[in-house]
C-alpha positions as CSV (number, residue, x, y, z in Angstrom):
1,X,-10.2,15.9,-12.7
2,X,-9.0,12.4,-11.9
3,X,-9.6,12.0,-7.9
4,X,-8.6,7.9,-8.0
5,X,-5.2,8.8,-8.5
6,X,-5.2,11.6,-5.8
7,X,-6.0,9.6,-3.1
8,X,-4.0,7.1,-4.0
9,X,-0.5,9.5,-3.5
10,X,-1.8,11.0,-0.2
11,X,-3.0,7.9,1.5
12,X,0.0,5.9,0.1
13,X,2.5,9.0,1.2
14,X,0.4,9.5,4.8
15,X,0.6,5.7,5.1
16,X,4.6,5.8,4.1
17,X,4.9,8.7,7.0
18,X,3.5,6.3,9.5
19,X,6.0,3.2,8.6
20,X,9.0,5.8,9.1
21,X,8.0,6.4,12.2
22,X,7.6,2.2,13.2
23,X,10.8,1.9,11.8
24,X,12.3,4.9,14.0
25,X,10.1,3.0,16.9
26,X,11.7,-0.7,16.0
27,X,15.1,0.4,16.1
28,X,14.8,2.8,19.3
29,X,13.6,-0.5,21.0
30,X,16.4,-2.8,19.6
31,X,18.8,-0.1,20.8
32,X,17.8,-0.8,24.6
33,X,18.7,-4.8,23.9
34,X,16.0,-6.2,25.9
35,X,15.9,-10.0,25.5
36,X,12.2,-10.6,25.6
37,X,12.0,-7.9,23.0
38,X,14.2,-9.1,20.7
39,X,12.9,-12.7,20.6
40,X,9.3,-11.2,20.6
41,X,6.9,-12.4,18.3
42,X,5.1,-8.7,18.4
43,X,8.9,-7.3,17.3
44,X,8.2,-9.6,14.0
45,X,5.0,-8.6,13.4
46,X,5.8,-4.9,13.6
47,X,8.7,-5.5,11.1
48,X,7.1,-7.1,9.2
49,X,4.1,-4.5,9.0
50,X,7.1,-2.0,8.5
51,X,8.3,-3.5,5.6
52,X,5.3,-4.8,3.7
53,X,3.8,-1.4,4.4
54,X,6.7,0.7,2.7
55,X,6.5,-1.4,-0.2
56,X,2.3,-1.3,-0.4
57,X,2.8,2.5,0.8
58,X,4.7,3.5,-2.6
59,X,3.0,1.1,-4.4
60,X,-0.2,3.3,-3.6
61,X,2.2,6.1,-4.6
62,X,3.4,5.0,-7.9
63,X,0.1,3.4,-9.5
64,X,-1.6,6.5,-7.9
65,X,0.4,8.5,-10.3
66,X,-0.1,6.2,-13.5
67,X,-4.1,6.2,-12.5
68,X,-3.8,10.3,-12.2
69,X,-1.6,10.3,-15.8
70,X,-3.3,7.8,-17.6
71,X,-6.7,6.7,-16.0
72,X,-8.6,9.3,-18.0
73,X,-9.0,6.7,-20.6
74,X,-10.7,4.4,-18.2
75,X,-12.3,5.9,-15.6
76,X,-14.4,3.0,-14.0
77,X,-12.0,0.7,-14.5
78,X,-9.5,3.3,-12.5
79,X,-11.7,3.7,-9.9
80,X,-11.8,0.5,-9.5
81,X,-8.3,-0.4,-9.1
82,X,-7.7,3.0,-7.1
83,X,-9.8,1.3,-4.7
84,X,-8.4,-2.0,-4.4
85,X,-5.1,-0.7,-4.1
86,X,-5.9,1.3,-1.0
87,X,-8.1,-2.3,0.0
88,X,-4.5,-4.1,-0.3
89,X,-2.9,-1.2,2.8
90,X,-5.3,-3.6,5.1
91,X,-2.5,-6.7,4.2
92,X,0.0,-4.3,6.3
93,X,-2.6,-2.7,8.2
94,X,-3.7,-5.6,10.0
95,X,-0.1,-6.5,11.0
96,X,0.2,-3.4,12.7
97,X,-2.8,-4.0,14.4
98,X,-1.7,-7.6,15.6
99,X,1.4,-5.9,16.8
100,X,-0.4,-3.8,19.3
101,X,-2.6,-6.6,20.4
102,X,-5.9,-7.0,18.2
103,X,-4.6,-10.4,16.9
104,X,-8.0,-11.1,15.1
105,X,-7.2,-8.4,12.7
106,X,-5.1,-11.0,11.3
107,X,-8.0,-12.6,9.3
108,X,-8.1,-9.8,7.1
109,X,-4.3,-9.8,6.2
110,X,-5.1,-12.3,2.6
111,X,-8.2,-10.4,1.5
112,X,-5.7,-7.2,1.6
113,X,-3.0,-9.1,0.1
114,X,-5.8,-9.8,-2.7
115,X,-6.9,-6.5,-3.3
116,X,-3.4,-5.3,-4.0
117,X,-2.8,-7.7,-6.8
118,X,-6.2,-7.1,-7.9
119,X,-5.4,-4.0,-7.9
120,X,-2.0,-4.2,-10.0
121,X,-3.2,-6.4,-12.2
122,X,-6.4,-4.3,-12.7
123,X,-3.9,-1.5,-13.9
124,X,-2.7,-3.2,-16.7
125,X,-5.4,-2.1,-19.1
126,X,-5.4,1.3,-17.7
127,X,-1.9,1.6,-18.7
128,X,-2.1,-0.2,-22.1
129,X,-4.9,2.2,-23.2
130,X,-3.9,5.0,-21.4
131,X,-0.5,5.0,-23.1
132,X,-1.7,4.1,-26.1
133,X,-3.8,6.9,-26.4
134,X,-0.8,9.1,-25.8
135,X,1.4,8.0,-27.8
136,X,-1.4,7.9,-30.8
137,X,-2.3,11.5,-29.6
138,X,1.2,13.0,-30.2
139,X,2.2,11.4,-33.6
């Protein structure tokens, strides 16, 4: 039973859940029109915590997936990147967390930005042999 993957596609889907509802949040607010909201520099950071975060959220939920289908082949090396993936929800993670006021989560912003290519990057063998051994498998 491959876990890595599994927590991969219900963090990544939880995490998706919760930038739907900043995005429902963002546009109530820019409904009411308030000037000092709409040239506030939280406003940007929430966006842009709502978008980076869908992105990294199915990100989580696509390699999740691949690590559940084809990380057998691999499994340290899954783990691994499993990990890091959910490490690179903290590049998104700490912009929602400057947007409600704990600025110095900020600093952490690169080393999730890290992690999620480390991560990506990490699944390239997983896929090669994981695919590989498939496609060998069924011939």
């Amino acid at each position: 039973m491959n876990i890595a993957g599994k927590k991969n596609i219900v963090v990544g889907t939880a995490y998706f859940v919760l930038t739907l509802g900043l995005g429902m949040f963002l546009v109530n607010m820019l409904m009411g029109q308030d000037p000092l909201w709409m040239d506030s520099p939280v406003r940007e950071m929430l966006a842009a915590a709502h978008s980076h975060g869908g992105l990294e959220a199915l990100i989580n939920v696509l390699f999740g997936y691949l690590i559940y289908r084809f990380g057998a082949r691999m499994p340290l090396v899954s783990r691994i990147a499993s990990w890091l993936l959910l490490g690179g929800l903290l590049h998104s993670g700490s912009a929602y967390l400057a947007g409600i006021g704990l600025t110095a989560a900020e600093a952490v912003a690169p080393f999730g930005a890290v992690s999620l290519i480390a991560g990506v990057v990490l699944m390239l063998p997983v896929l090669v042999k994981g695919v590989d051994s498939e496609n060998s498998g069924s011939a």
